[in-house]
C-alpha positions as CSV (number, residue, x, y, z in Angstrom):
1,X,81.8,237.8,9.9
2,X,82.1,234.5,12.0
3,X,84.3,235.1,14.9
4,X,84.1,231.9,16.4
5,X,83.0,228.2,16.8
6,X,80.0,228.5,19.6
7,X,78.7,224.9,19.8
8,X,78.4,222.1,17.8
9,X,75.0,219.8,18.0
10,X,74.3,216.3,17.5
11,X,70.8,215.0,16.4
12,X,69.8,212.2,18.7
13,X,67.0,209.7,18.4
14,X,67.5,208.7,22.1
15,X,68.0,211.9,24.3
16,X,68.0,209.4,27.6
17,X,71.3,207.5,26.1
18,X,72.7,210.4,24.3
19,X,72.9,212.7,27.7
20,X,74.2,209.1,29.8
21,X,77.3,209.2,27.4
22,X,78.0,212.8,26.5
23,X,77.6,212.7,30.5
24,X,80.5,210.7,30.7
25,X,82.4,212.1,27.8
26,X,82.6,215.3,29.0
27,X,82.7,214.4,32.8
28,X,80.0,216.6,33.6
29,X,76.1,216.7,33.4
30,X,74.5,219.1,31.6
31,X,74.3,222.6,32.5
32,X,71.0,222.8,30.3
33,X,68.8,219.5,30.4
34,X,65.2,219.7,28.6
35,X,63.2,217.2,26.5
36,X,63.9,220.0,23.8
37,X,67.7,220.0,24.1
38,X,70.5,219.4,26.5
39,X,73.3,221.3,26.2
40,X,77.2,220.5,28.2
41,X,80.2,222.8,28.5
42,X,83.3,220.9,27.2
43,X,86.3,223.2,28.0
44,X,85.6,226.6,26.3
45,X,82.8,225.0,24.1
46,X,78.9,224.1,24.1
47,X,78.2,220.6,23.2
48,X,74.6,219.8,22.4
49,X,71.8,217.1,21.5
50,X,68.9,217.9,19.4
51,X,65.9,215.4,19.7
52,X,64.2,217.6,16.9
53,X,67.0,217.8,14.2
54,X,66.4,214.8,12.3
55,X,62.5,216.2,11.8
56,X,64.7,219.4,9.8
57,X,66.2,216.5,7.6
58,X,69.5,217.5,9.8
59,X,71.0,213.9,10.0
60,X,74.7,214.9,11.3
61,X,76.5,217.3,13.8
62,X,76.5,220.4,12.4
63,X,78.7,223.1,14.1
64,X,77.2,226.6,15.0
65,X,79.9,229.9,14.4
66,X,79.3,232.9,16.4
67,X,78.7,235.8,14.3
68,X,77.8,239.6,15.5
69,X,74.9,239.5,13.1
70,X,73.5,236.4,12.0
71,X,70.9,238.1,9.5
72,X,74.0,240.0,7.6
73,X,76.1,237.2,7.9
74,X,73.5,234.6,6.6
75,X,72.6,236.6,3.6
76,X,76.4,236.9,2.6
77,X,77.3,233.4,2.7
78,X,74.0,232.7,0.5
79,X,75.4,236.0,-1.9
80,X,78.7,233.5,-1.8
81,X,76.9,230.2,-3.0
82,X,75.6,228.9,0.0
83,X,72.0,227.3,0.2
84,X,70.1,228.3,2.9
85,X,68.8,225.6,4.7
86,X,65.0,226.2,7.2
87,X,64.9,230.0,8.0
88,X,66.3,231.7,11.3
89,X,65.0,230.2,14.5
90,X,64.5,232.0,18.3
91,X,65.5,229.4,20.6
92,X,65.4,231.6,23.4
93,X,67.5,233.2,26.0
94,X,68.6,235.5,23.2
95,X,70.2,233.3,20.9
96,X,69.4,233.1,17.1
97,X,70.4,230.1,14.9
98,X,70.5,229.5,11.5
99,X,71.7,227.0,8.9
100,X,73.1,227.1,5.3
101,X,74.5,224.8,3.2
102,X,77.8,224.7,0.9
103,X,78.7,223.5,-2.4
104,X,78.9,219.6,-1.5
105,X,75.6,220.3,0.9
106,X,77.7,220.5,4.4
107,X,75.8,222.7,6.6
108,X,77.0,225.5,8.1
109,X,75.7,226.6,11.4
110,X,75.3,230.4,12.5
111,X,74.7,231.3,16.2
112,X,74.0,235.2,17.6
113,X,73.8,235.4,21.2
114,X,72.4,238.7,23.1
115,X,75.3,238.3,25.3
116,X,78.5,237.6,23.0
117,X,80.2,236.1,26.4
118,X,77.3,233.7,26.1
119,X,77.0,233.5,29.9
């Protein structure tokens, strides 16, 4: 069902100081810079910063698993126990997201991409 981890995002309050060190941190700038979200490659991985996420209640990084189909896998986690946190969001460029929550209320990110390579 999840294959594997596709990007984990942090909530910021200040995007401007947020990219400055994650600029550093990963030695790179960002391959995808908007007031919306700003996204960096960190090896095999997507790092990003969400200037929206504490407006969802999200307060912490929540990681984002890669599954084939989000809709099948989202309902089968909540059949497990999970809590399904917002509904499933179109960001764009064909990618779906969606967030449940477990037992002790850690969220659980879920990621489709039209393109599994995600390029």
């Amino acid at each position: 069902m999840l294959t594997e981890l596709g990007s984990v995002i942090y909530p910021t309050s200040d995007l401007e100081k947020d990219r400055s060190l994650w600029s550093v941190a990963s030695g790179a700038m960002p391959y995808f810079d908007t007031p919306f979200y700003v996204g960096f490659r960190v090896g095999d991985q997507e790092v990003g910063l969400d200037p929206n996420a504490s407006s969802e209640g999200v307060t912490q990084p929540v990681a984002y698993w890669l599954t084939a189909d989000l809709h099948a896998a989202r309902e089968e986690l909540i059949a497990a126990g999970a809590r399904p946190v917002g509904e499933v969001a179109d960001v764009g460029q064909g990618i779906l997201l969606a967030r449940v929550a477990d037992a002790t209320g850690n969220l659980i990110g879920l990621m489709q991409r039209s393109d599994p390579e995600g390029s």
